[in-house]
C-alpha positions, 0 to 999 in steps of 0.5 A, spaced: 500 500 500 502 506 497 504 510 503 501 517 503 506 523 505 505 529 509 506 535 506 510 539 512 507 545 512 511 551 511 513 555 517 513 562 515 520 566 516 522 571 521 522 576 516 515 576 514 513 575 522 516 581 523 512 585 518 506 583 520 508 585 527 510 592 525 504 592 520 500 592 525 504 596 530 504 601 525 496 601 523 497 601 531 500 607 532 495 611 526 490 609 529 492 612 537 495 618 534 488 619 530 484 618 536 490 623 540 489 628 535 482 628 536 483 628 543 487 635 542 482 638 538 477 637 542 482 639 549 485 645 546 481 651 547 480 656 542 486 661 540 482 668 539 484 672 533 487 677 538 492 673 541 495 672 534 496 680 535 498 681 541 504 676 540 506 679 534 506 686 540 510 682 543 515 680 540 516 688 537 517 689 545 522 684 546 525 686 540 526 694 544 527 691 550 532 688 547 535 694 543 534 698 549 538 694 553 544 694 548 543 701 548 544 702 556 550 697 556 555 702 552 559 707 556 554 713 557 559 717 554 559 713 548 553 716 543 555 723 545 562 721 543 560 719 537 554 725 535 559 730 536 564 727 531 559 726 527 556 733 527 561 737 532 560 740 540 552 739 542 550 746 545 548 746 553 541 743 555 536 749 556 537 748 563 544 748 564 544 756 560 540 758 563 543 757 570 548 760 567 545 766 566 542 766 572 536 764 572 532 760 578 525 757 581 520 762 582 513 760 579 510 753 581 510 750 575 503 744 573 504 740 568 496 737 565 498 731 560 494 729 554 490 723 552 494 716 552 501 719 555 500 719 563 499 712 566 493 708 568 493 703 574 489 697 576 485 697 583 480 693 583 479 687 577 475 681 574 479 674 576 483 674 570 486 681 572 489 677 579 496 679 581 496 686 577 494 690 583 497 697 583 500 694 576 500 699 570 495 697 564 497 703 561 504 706 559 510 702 563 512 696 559 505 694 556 506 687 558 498 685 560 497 687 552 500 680 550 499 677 556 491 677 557 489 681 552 482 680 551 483 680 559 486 688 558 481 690 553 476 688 558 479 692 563 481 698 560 473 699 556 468 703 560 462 702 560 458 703 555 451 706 558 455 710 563 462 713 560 464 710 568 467 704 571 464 697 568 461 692 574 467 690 579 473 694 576 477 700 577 483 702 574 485 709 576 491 714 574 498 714 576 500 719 582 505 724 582 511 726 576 512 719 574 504 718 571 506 722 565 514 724 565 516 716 560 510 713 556 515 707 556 521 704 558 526 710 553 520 713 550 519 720 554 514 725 555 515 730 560 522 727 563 527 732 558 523 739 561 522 736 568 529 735 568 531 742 565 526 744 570 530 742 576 536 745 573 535 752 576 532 750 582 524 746 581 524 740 585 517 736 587 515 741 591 514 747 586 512 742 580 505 738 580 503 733 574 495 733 574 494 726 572 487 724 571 483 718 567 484 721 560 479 716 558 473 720 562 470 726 560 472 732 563 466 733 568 467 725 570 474 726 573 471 730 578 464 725 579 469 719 580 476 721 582 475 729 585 481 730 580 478 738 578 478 739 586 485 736 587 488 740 582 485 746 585 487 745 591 494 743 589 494 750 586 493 754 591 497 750 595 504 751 591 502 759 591 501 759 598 508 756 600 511 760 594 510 766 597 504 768 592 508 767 586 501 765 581 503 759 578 505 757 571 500 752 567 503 748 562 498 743 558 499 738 552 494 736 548 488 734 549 490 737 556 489 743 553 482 743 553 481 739 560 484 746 563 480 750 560 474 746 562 478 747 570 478 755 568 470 755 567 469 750 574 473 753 578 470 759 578 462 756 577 458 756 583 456 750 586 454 743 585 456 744 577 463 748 579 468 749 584 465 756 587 471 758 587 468 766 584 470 770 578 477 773 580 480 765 583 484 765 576 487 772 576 489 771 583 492 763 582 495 763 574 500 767 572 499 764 565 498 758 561 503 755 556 498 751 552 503 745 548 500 743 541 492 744 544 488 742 539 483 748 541 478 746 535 479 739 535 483 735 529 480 731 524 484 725 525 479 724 531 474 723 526 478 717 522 479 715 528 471 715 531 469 712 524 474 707 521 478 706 528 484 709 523 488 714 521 493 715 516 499 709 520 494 705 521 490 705 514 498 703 511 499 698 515 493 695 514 494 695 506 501 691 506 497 686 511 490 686 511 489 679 514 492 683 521 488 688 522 481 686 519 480 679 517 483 674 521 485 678 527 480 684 527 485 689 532 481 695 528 474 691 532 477 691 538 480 698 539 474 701 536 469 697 541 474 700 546 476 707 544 468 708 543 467 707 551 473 714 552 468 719 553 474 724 552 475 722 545 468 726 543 472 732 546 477 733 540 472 732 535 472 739 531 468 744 532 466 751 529 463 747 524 464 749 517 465 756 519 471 754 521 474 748 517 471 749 511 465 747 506 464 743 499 467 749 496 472 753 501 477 752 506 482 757 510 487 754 508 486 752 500 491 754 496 496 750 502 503 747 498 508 742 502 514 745 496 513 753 500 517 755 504 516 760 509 522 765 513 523 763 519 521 770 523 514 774 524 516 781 520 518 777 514 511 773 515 508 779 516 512 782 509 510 775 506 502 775 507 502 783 504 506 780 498 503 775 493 509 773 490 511 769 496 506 764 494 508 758 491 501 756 487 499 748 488 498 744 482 491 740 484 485 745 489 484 741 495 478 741 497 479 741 505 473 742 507 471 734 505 472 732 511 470 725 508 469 724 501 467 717 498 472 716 492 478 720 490 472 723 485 468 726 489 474 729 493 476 733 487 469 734 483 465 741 483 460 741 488 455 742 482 457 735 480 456 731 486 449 727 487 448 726 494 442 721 497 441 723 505 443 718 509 439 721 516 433 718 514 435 711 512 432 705 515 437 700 519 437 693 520 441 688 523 442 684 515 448 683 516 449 674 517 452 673 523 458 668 520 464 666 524 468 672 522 464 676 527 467 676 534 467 683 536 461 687 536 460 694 533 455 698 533 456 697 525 452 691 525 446 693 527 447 698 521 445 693 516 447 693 509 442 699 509 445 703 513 451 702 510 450 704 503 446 710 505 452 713 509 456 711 502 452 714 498 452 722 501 459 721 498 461 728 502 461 730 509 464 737 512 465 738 519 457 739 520 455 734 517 460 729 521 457 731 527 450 727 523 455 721 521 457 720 527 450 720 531 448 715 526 454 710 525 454 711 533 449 713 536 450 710 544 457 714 544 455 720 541 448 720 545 453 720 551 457 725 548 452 731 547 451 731 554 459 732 555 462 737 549 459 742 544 462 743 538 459 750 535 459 757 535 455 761 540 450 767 538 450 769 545 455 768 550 451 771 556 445 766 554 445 762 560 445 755 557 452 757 556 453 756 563 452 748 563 459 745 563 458 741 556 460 748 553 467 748 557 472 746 553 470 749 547 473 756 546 468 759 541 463 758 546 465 759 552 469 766 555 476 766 558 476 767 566 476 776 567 484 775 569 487 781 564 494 780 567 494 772 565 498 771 559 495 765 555 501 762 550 500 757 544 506 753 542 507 749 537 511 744 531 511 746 524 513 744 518 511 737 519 505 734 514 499 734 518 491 730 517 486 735 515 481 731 510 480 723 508 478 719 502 474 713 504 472 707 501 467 701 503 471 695 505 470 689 500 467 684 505 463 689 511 460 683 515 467 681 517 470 688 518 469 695 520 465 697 513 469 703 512 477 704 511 481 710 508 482 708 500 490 708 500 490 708 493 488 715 492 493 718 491 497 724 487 505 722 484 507 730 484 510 732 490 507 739 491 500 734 491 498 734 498 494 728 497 499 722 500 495 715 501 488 718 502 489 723 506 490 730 505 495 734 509 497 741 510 501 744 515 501 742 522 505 737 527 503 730 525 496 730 530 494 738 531 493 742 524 496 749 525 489 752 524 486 748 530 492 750 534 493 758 532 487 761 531 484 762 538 491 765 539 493 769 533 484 771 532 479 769 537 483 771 544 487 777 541 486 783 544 478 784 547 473 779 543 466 776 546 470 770 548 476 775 552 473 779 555 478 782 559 483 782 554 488 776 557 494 777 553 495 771 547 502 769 545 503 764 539 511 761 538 511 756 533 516 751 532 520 750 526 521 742 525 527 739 523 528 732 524 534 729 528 541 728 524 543 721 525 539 716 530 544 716 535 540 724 536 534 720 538 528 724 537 532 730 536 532 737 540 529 741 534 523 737 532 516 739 532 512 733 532 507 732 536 509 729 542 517 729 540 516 737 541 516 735 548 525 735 548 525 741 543 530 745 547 527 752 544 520 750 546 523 748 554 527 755 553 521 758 553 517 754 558 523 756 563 523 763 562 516 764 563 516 759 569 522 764 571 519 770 570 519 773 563 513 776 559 511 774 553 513 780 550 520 779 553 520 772 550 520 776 543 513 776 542 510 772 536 514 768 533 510 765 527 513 760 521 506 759 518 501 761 515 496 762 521 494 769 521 493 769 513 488 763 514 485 766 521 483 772 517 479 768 512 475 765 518 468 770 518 467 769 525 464 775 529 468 777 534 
């Protein structure tokens, strides 16, 4: 019988076994690694548009920090060693000549900061502020922008029913010279003239920084924090001690306009003022050094109120529109921040178009960035009577079109410009609520509508702002109006004059009976300045603020004002000259309805020149808006009417610009 054999079956290898355990390893490992991703998913909390940016700020203030310390590291007498190679032996410090010459303390000096320079500090917060207690959220270092960032929006916001402090937080200003004399680490504000103050003799005793809550409106500063009181007291303190010496005012900025509130409280009977009487200035103020006030308010707070931009910001959000709007929605952020700061309302230009201009007219047309102008007042005098000077502009500017949709409609004629009134127009909530929409503004219960009707007026001059505003945010102007005024009053002595919304605006308001007082107005020139805008709809205006400067309208000749959609003239960076000159050189001088008395006004102005090289910093001749603060011929003049001097002592006017040409076009009744 045939035997059968078995075939022996084949025992697989190593090697293959080895596979398949690897195989099945690896579809192992696939599979934990999906699961853990879905895991991670499903873990990781959300990254806010905001931290993006706010890391990006971070890493711009390491990279200062960084650059700041290598600067602090080298030998002190390095940097002036090479300057003076580089452009000879610097002069004295103001401070050092003039104590040569043998000048001393006399006047106690009261230094009134502006808008964002002087420092805010956290009192009391939510839980996610804990450990920032007395910590700065304003000026210093910034740390808390990139740290918390929705955590420090929340907290430096106000409410946006009240204009005071949300439920469970109270951030408050900084006390004494530090509030205001650095903004940030190198960055100095008040630090050059307090320093030259102290070398003829001031110290903290003849020097006080009025720090209040620049997010407030003026009148609120006293509900909440009696800072009008304090600054009274204060005042009258350092007079005392100094032997009756009246005390020096020295405002920046919007400080200017909360002074001149302060000048009208401190005499108004009570509950709304002080009581403090009709003669307390003329026994308490020798004068006030106002340093680039915007009196009549400046049109980049328009851009700002409206877009959340200005000319800076509306470039950087065209080189990289995905920062700004789209993916990280920084503009939403400020503007539902900026929009609860009352005091912002306060530099919204007044006068209406009989001071800025209408569709057809402006102060300053016929403005041209190639003149230039002598740099002493009888030859600005000489200049205005001759026509010769006078380079002519190669394109009409249309100043008075505040905003004009289109770079069309900016240079059209009047007559040509078809407008459809928005005031009227229905709003809506049409706008989808799709994943882009973070942040909430008053623009998404415009509706598409609203939108529209607003682009469709085309053109807005400084009077049919006041409307636009009221209509696009109607919650901050509604508290606005009970604070600030823009006009021009009729009738001075009508008694609704009386309120304190009138207050910080000269055209309709009186100066305090104080005909010794001397009132200055120091100011940088030379240095292109905002004045009107061309505005375009945004291309997706659910997802973003749906209006933003067109930085494509634009003019290639170098006499043309118009630069990335916004009109220049003459000013210093943030204050045009018109805002900040006229008062002085026309609207106070000599006897008028808004200076009764006849208080003696001064105008200095202060020609720009930027530094020579980066190792001069911001330079000692600047005449930039905040850099002005260290130009050593504008704190020559502080010290010398802090010390004693007149303004006729001074030297009078000193006038680069065009100021009284423009003022006289004005037809203002005086």
């Amino acid at each position: 019988m045939a035997s059968i054999r078995r075939r022996k079956p084949v025992e697989p290898s190593n090697t293959s076994v080895q596979k398949e355990e690897e195989e099945d390893e690896e579809e192992e490992d696939h599979s934990k690694n999906k699961h853990r991703r879905k895991s991670d998913k499903k873990s990781k909390p959300k990254w806010s548009c905001v931290d993006n940016c706010c890391w990006m700020v971070g890493y711009i203030c390491v990279t200062w920090w960084t650059l700041l310390f290598l600067y602090n590291v080298m030998p002190a007498s390095l940097p002036l060693y090479v300057t003076e190679v580089i452009t000879g032996p610097l002069p004295d410090s103001p401070g050092v000549k003039l104590r040569k010459e043998g000048l001393k303390a006399k006047h106690p000096v009261v230094f009134v900061p502006g808008i964002v320079t002087a420092g805010l500090e956290l009192w009391e917060g939510h839980q996610c502020a804990d450990g920032l207690f007395r910590k700065r959220l304003w000026g210093g270092t910034f740390g808390e922008v990139y740290k918390r960032p929705l955590c420090w929006v929340e907290h430096m916001s106000l409410d946006n029913e009240t204009g005071l402090d949300p439920p469970g937080i109270r951030v408050r200003p900084v006390c004494g010279l530090v509030a205001a004399d650095y903004f940030a680490p190198g960055y100095f504000v008040w630090a050059v003239l307090i320093a030259n103050l102290a070398r003829i003799g001031y110290e903290e005793k003849t020097m006080y920084m009025a720090s209040y809550d620049w997010r407030l409106s003026f009148q609120n500063t006293e509900v909440r924090d009696q800072t009008l009181s304090r600054i009274k007291s204060n005042i009258e303190l350092m007079v005392e001690a100094n032997g009756g010496n009246k005390a020096v005012i020295i405002p920046h900025s919007m400080g200017v306009l909360y002074f001149l509130h302060f000048m009208k409280w401190v005499e108004a009977p009570a509950p709304m003022g002080a009581g403090g009487g009709p003669d307390w200035c003329a026994k308490h103020i020798k004068a006030v050094v106002n340093i680039g006030g915007p009196f009549l308010g400046v049109p980049k707070a328009v851009a700002g109120l409206f877009s959340a931009e200005a000319r800076d910001i509306a470039v950087a959000r065209a080189i990289a529109p995905g920062v700004l709007h789209n993916g990280f929605q920084t503009l939403q952020h400020m503007m539902r921040m900026s929009r609860t700061w009352d005091s912002t309302m306060s530099m919204i230009p007044k006068g209406g178009d009989t001071i800025w201009g209408d569709l057809d007219w402006s102060p300053e047309e016929g403005y041209s960035p190639m003149k230039r102008k002598q740099r002493n007042t009888d030859t600005q005098k000489a200049s205005q009577d001759d026509p010769e000077t006078e380079i002519s502009q190669t394109k009409r500017a249309n100043y008075g079109r505040i905003i004009s949709f289109g770079k069309d409609v900016a240079e059209a004629l009047s007559s040509d410009i078809e407008r459809i009134d928005f005031r009227d127009a229905v709003k809506g909530q049409s706008v989808a609520n799709t994943s882009c929409r973070d942040v909430w503004t008053e623009y998404h219960d415009m509706g598409y509508g609203g939108i529209k009707a607003v682009a469709e007026y085309k053109v807005y001059t400084a009077e049919s702002m006041i409307d636009l505003l009221r209509f696009v945010a109607p919650k901050m102007m509604e508290r606005g109006s009970a604070h600030f005024s823009y006009g021009i009053a009729d009738y001075l002595d009508d008694p609704k004059y009386q309120h304190y919304k009138y207050w910080s605006n000269p055209l309709e308001t009186k100066l305090p009976n104080a005909p010794e007082m001397e009132i200055f107005s120091l100011y940088g020139v030379g240095v292109p300045t905002e004045r009107s805008y061309v505005y375009k709809l945004s291309p997706s205006a659910e997802c973003t603020i749906p209006f933003q400067i067109d930085t494509s309208a634009d003019e290639h000749d170098e006499d043309s004002c118009l630069k990335g959609g916004v009109y220049s003239v003459d000013g210093d960076e943030t204050v045009p000259v018109l805002s900040s000159g006229f008062m002085c050189a026309k609207g106070w001088r000599g006897k008028t309805r808004f200076n009764p008395s006849g208080s003696r006004t001064y105008i200095r102005e202060y020609a720009h020149s930027p530094p020579a090289n980066f190792l001069e910093g911001r330079g000692t001749q600047s005449g930039a808006h905040v850099d002005i603060m260290g130009n050593f011929a504008l704190i020559e003049d502080v010290m010398r009417v802090a010390a004693g001097a007149t303004g006729e002592e001074l030297g009078g006017d000193q006038v680069y610009s065009d100021i009284f040409k423009w003022s006289e076009k004005i037809n203002l009744q005086l």
